[in-house]
C-alpha positions, -999 to 999 in steps of 0.1 A, spaced: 0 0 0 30 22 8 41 18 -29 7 24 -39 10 58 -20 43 71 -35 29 64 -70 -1 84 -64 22 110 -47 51 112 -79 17 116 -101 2 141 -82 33 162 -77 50 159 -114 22 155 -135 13 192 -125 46 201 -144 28 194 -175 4 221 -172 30 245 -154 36 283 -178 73 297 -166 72 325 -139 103 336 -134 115 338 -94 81 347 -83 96 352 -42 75 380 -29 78 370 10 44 368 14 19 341 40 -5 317 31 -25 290 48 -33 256 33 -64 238 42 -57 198 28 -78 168 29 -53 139 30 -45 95 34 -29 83 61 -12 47 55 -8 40 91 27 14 99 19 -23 102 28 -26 141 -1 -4 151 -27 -29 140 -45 -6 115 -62 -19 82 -52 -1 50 -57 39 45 -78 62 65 -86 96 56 -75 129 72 -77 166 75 -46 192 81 -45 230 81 -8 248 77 -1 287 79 32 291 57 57 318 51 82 325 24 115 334 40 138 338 8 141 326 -27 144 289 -13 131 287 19 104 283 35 81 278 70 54 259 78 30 258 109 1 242 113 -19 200 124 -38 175 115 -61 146 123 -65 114 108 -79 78 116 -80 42 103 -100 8 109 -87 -23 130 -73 -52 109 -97 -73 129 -125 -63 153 -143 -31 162 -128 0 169 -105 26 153 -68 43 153 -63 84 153 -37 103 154 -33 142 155 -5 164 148 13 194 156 45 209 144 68 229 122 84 222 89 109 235 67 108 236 31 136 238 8 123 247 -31 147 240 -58 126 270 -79 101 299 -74 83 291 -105 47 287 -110 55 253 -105 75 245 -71 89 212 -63 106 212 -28 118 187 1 107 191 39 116 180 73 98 188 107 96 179 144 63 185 167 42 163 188 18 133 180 -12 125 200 -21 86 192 -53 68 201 -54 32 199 -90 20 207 -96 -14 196 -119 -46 212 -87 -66 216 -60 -37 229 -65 0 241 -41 26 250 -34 65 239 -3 88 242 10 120 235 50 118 219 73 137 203 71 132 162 94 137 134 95 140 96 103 143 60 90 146 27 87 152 -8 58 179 -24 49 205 -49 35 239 -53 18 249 -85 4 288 -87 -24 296 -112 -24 333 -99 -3 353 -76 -28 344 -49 -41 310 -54 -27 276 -63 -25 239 -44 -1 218 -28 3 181 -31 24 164 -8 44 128 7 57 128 39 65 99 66 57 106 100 71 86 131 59 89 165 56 71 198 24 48 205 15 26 236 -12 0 238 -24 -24 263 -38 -58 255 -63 -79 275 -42 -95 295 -25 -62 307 4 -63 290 15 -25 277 35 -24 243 48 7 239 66 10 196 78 37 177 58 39 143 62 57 109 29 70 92 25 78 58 6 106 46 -7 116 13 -23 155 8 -36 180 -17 -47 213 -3 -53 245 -19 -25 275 -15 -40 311 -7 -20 337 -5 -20 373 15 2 402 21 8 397 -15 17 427 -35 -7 434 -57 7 449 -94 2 484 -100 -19 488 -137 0 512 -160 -8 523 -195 18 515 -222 45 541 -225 64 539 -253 83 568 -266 113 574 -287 139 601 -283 166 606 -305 197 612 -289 208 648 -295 234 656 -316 258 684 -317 259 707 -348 286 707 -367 311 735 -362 339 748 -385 365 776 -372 371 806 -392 400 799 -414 418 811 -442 406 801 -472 433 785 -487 425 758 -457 401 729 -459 377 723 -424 387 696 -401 360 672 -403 343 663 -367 340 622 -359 307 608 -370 290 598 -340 256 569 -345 227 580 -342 208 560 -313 167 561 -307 156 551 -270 124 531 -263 112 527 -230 80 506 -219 65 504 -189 75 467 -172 36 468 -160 32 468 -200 50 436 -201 53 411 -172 32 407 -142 45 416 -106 76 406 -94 74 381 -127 100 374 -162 74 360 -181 56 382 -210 19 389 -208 -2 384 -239 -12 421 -236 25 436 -235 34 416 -272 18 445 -295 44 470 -279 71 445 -289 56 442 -322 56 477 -328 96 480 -320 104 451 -340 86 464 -368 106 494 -365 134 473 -366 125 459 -396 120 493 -413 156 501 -408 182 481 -421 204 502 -408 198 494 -370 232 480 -366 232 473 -326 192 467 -303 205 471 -263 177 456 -244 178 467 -205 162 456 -176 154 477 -145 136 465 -114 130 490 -84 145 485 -56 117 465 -31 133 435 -20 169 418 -20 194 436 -45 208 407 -57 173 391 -67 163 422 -89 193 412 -105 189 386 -115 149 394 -124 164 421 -148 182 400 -163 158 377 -169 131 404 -186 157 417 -209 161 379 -222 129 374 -223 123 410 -242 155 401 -267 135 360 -270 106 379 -283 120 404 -310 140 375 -320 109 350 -328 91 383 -347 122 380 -372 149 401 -356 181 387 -359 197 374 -326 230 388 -339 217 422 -337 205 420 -301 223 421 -270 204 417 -235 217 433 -198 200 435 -163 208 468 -141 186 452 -116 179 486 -92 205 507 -109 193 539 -128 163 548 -107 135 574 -124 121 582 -88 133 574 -56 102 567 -33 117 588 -2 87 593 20 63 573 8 48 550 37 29 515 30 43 487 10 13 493 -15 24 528 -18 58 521 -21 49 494 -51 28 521 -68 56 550 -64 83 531 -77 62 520 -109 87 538 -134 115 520 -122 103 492 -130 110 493 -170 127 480 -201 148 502 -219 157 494 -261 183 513 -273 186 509 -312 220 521 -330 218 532 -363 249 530 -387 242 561 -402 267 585 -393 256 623 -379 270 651 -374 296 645 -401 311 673 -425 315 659 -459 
């Protein structure tokens, strides 16, 4: 039955992967509670015939890009092998959760301590006990918003559990339960994204005039360097990728379509600099690395509209470069909403025609 049970687990867990969409490092520190119905497979020395069913509630908190805490219990029971009766056990404790990724969907590995209460209350032995309880497991976390999703879950639980048979005599055996869950994830304290219209604009970068000093005539000018001419695009990242998020919305491609087909137009666009900017909420390193990862996906898109990869180059500044600093604003909401231009992709096209050239 126990191989039964890590079947159904692997299925449960991994076959989510098949339906999960990429988004990017989506670590916003925020709590959540998880109501689960569950299947206990209790172990062969307490007496207890095949599964039971169960109930848990967990409060959980994201503590870094990796890590994170769960509180919370649960009850569960089981038939007798033989006779009348019936096994329970309930739970308390606290576990920690390591995820090997932030993405929508988040496979991780646990392990916990607390206490177990077990009941033993059978027509041929009796006896009940609170212990201490350890345990470990395997699980995974897919999101289908920024506030909702489930959790599905294997983990093996042992505890301490003491009976007494009819003729008095008190057995008291350490015993490993296994427990199979789903639950559903939902999330608050969540920052919430901040709509923003699309802003697109393009400035050239100013030139300087050509200047020639007076001379006699018998001398030719000096001819200034040609400098290249270079347009600036900047879009909104609101425009393109949810909060905290890499991956691009449907309703952000038409602004890359309009800058590729400007690419297009000009076949003289030698050089397209695609820059990330995050604000600067959160750990400095991890807007880093979030940059980075909306330039690529920014540079991914132009190049599957028909821009060649050749001509594209893609950098993260993470928090670097700030429009607006935010100094003063109180609330995190606030904070999210002031620092909204930060937050923003930057394409810088270079032209190979020269400017500001005498000929």
């Amino acid at each position: 039955m126990n191989k039964n049970l890590m079947s159904l687990a692997i299925a449960s867990v991994f076959g989510l992967s098949a339906f999960a969409v990429s988004a990017e490092e989506a670590y916003q520190g925020s709590w959540y509670v998880i109501p689960s119905v569950s299947a206990v497979h209790p172990d062969g020395v307490l007496g207890a015939d095949g599964v039971g069913p169960g109930l848990s509630l967990r409060i959980g908190k994201e503590l870094d890009e990796h890590w994170d805490i769960q509180v919370g219990g649960g009850y569960a029971y089981a038939d007798p092998k033989s006779g009348a009766g019936k096994y329970e056990q309930s739970l308390l404790g606290i576990d920690a959760l390591y995820f090997f990724s932030r993405n929508a969907f988040r496979p991780y590995v646990l392990a916990g301590i607390g206490g177990a209460y077990n009941n033993i209350d059978y027509s041929t032995q009796k006896g009940n006990n609170t212990s201490w309880a350890a345990n470990v497991g395997v699980g995974a976390q897919y999101l289908f918003t920024e506030a909702l999703g489930v959790q599905a879950e294997l983990r093996h639980v042992w505890s301490e559990a003491k009976a007494t048979d009819l003729a008095g005599f008190t057995d008291r055996k350490t015993a490993g339960n296994t427990y199979l869950s789903l639950g559903g994830i939902f999330k608050f304290g969540t920052p919430k994204a901040v709509a923003a219209a699309p802003v697109v604009t393009s400035t050239p970068e100013p030139v300087a005039a050509s200047q020639v000093a007076p001379v006699a005539a018998a001398v030719a000018p000096t001819p200034e360097a040609c400098k290249p001419r270079v347009e600036t695009i900047t879009i909104a990242s609101e425009t393109l990728f949810g909060f905290d998020k890499a991956t691009l919305k449907t309703e952000g491609k038409p602004a890359l379509d309009e800058v590729a087909a400007k690419i297009k137009a000009h076949t003289d666009v030698q050089l397209v600099l695609v820059t990330g900017y995050t604000d600067s909420i959160g750990r400095e390193a991890y807007n880093q690395k979030l940059s980075e990862h909306r330039a690529n996906t920014v540079k991914d898109y132009l190049v599957s509209q028909g821009i060649d990869a050749a001509r594209l180059q893609a950098v993260g500044k993470g928090e670097s470069d700030p429009v607006v600093d935010g100094k003063g604003v109180k609330g995190r909401k606030n904070l999210v909403s002031a620092l909204a231009p930060n937050r923003r992709v930057v394409i810088d096209t270079t032209h190979e025609q020269p400017v500001g050239c005498n000929k």
